[in-house]
C-alpha positions in Angstrom: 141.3 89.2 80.8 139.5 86.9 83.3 142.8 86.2 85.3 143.5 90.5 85.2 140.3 90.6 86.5 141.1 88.0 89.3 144.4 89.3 90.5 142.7 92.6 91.1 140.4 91.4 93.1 143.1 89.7 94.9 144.9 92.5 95.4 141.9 95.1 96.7 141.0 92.2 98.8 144.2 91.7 100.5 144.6 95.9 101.1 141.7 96.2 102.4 141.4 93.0 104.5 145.0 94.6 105.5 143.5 98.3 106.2 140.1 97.0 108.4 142.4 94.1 110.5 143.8 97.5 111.9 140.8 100.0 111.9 139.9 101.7 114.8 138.3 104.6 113.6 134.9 106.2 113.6 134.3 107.3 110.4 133.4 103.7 108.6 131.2 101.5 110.5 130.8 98.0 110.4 134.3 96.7 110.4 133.4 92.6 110.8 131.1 93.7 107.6 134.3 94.8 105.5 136.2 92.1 106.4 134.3 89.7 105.2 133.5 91.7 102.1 137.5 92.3 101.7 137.7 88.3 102.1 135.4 87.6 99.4 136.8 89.7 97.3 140.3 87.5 98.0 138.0 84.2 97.6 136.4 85.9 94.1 139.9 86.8 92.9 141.5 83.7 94.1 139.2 81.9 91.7 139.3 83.9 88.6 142.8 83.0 88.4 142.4 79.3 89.4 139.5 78.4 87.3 140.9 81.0 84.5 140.3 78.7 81.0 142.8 79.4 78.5 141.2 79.7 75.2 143.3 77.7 72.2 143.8 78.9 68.9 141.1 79.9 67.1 143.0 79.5 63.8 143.0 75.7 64.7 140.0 75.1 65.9 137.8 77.5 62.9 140.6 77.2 60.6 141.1 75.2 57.0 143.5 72.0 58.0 145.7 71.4 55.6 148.2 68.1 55.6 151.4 69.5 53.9 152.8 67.5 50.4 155.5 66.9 50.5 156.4 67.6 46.8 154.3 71.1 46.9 157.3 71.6 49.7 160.7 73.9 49.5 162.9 74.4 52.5 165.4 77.0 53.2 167.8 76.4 55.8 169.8 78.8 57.6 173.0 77.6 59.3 175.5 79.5 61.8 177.3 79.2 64.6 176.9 81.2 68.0 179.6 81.8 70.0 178.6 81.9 73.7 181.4 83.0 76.4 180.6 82.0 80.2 179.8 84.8 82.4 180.9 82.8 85.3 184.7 83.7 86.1 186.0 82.2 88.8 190.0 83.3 89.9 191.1 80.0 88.0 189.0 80.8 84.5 190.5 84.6 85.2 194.5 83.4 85.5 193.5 81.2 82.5 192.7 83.8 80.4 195.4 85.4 80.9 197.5 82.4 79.0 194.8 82.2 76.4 191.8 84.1 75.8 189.6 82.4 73.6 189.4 79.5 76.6 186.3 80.9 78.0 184.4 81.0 74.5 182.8 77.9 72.7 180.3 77.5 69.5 176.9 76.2 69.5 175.5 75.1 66.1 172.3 76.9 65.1 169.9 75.2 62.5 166.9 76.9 61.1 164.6 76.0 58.4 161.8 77.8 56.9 158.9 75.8 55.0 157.7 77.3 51.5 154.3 75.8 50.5 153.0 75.9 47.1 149.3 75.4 47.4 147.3 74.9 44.8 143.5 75.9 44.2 142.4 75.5 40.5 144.3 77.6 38.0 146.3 79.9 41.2 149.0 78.6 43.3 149.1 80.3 46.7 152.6 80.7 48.5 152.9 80.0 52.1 155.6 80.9 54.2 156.4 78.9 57.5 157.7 80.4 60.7 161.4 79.3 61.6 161.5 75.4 62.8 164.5 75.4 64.9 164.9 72.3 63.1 167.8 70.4 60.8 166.2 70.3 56.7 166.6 66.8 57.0 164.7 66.4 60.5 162.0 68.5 59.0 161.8 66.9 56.1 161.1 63.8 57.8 158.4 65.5 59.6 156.6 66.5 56.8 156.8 63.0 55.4 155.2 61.4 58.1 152.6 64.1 57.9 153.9 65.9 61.9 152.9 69.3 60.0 150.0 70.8 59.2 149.0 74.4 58.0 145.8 76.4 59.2 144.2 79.2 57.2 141.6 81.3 58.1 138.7 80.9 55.8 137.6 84.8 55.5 141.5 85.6 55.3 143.6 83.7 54.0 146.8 85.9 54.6 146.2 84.5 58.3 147.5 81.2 58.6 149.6 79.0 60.8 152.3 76.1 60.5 152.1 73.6 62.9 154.1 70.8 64.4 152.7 68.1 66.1 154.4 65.9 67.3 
């Protein structure tokens, strides 16, 4: 909101810096006065967006850490293949397709794997659903092994939560 703030400031500054540089008229004295106010106000918004702090997750700062087990762990993995065409044609691609037109389209391997973890607090076991890792199973598998992810939950609610990857 801070760096909103700041590039309004900016921007009012710069018009009317802009609007009393020219000024000639009688109707609003002081012109040196508005120019300096219309520069502060350039100064003012130049630093809201400089010193602008953003703020990190509260859900990792205020949140319950948790270091995933490995054997409370399922993974899904979902596997495809994209096909991506170049939308580049130059006159040699073009004469080439006309021979064959699959020339200009290649694959790209997509991996994606989802973390289910069964948490368990006393007699209930809570289910938590990762976001998609753009991961390999077996890459995030070894993540989780050498403890890279973690899961946040917000103490008041814990439908809010977070998995994390540090690496």
């Amino acid at each position: 909101m801070t760096r909103i703030f700041g590039y309004i400031f900016l921007i009012i500054g710069l018009v009317s810096f802009l609007f009393f540089k020219e000024y000639r008229g009688y109707l609003i004295n002081y012109q040196i006065v508005w120019l300096i106010v219309s520069i502060l106000f350039e100064i003012l918004g130049c630093l809201l967006i400089r010193f602008h702090k953003k703020k990190p997750n509260d859900l990792k700062l205020k949140g319950e850490r948790i270091k995933l087990d490995f054997d409370s762990c399922t993974f899904k993995t979902n596997n495809y293949l994209e096909e991506l065409n170049s939308d580049f044609h130059s006159r040699t691609e073009l004469l080439d397709d006309l021979y064959d037109s699959n020339s200009n389209y290649h694959t790209e391997n997509k991996n994606e794997t989802v973390i289910i973890y069964a948490l368990k607090n006393g007699n209930n076991t809570e289910t938590f659903i990762s976001n998609v890792f753009p991961l390999e199973e077996v890459n995030l598998k070894f993540h989780v092994t050498n403890g890279d992810v973690f899961l946040y939950i917000e103490k008041d609610n814990r439908n809010n939560y977070l998995f994390d990857l540090e690496t």
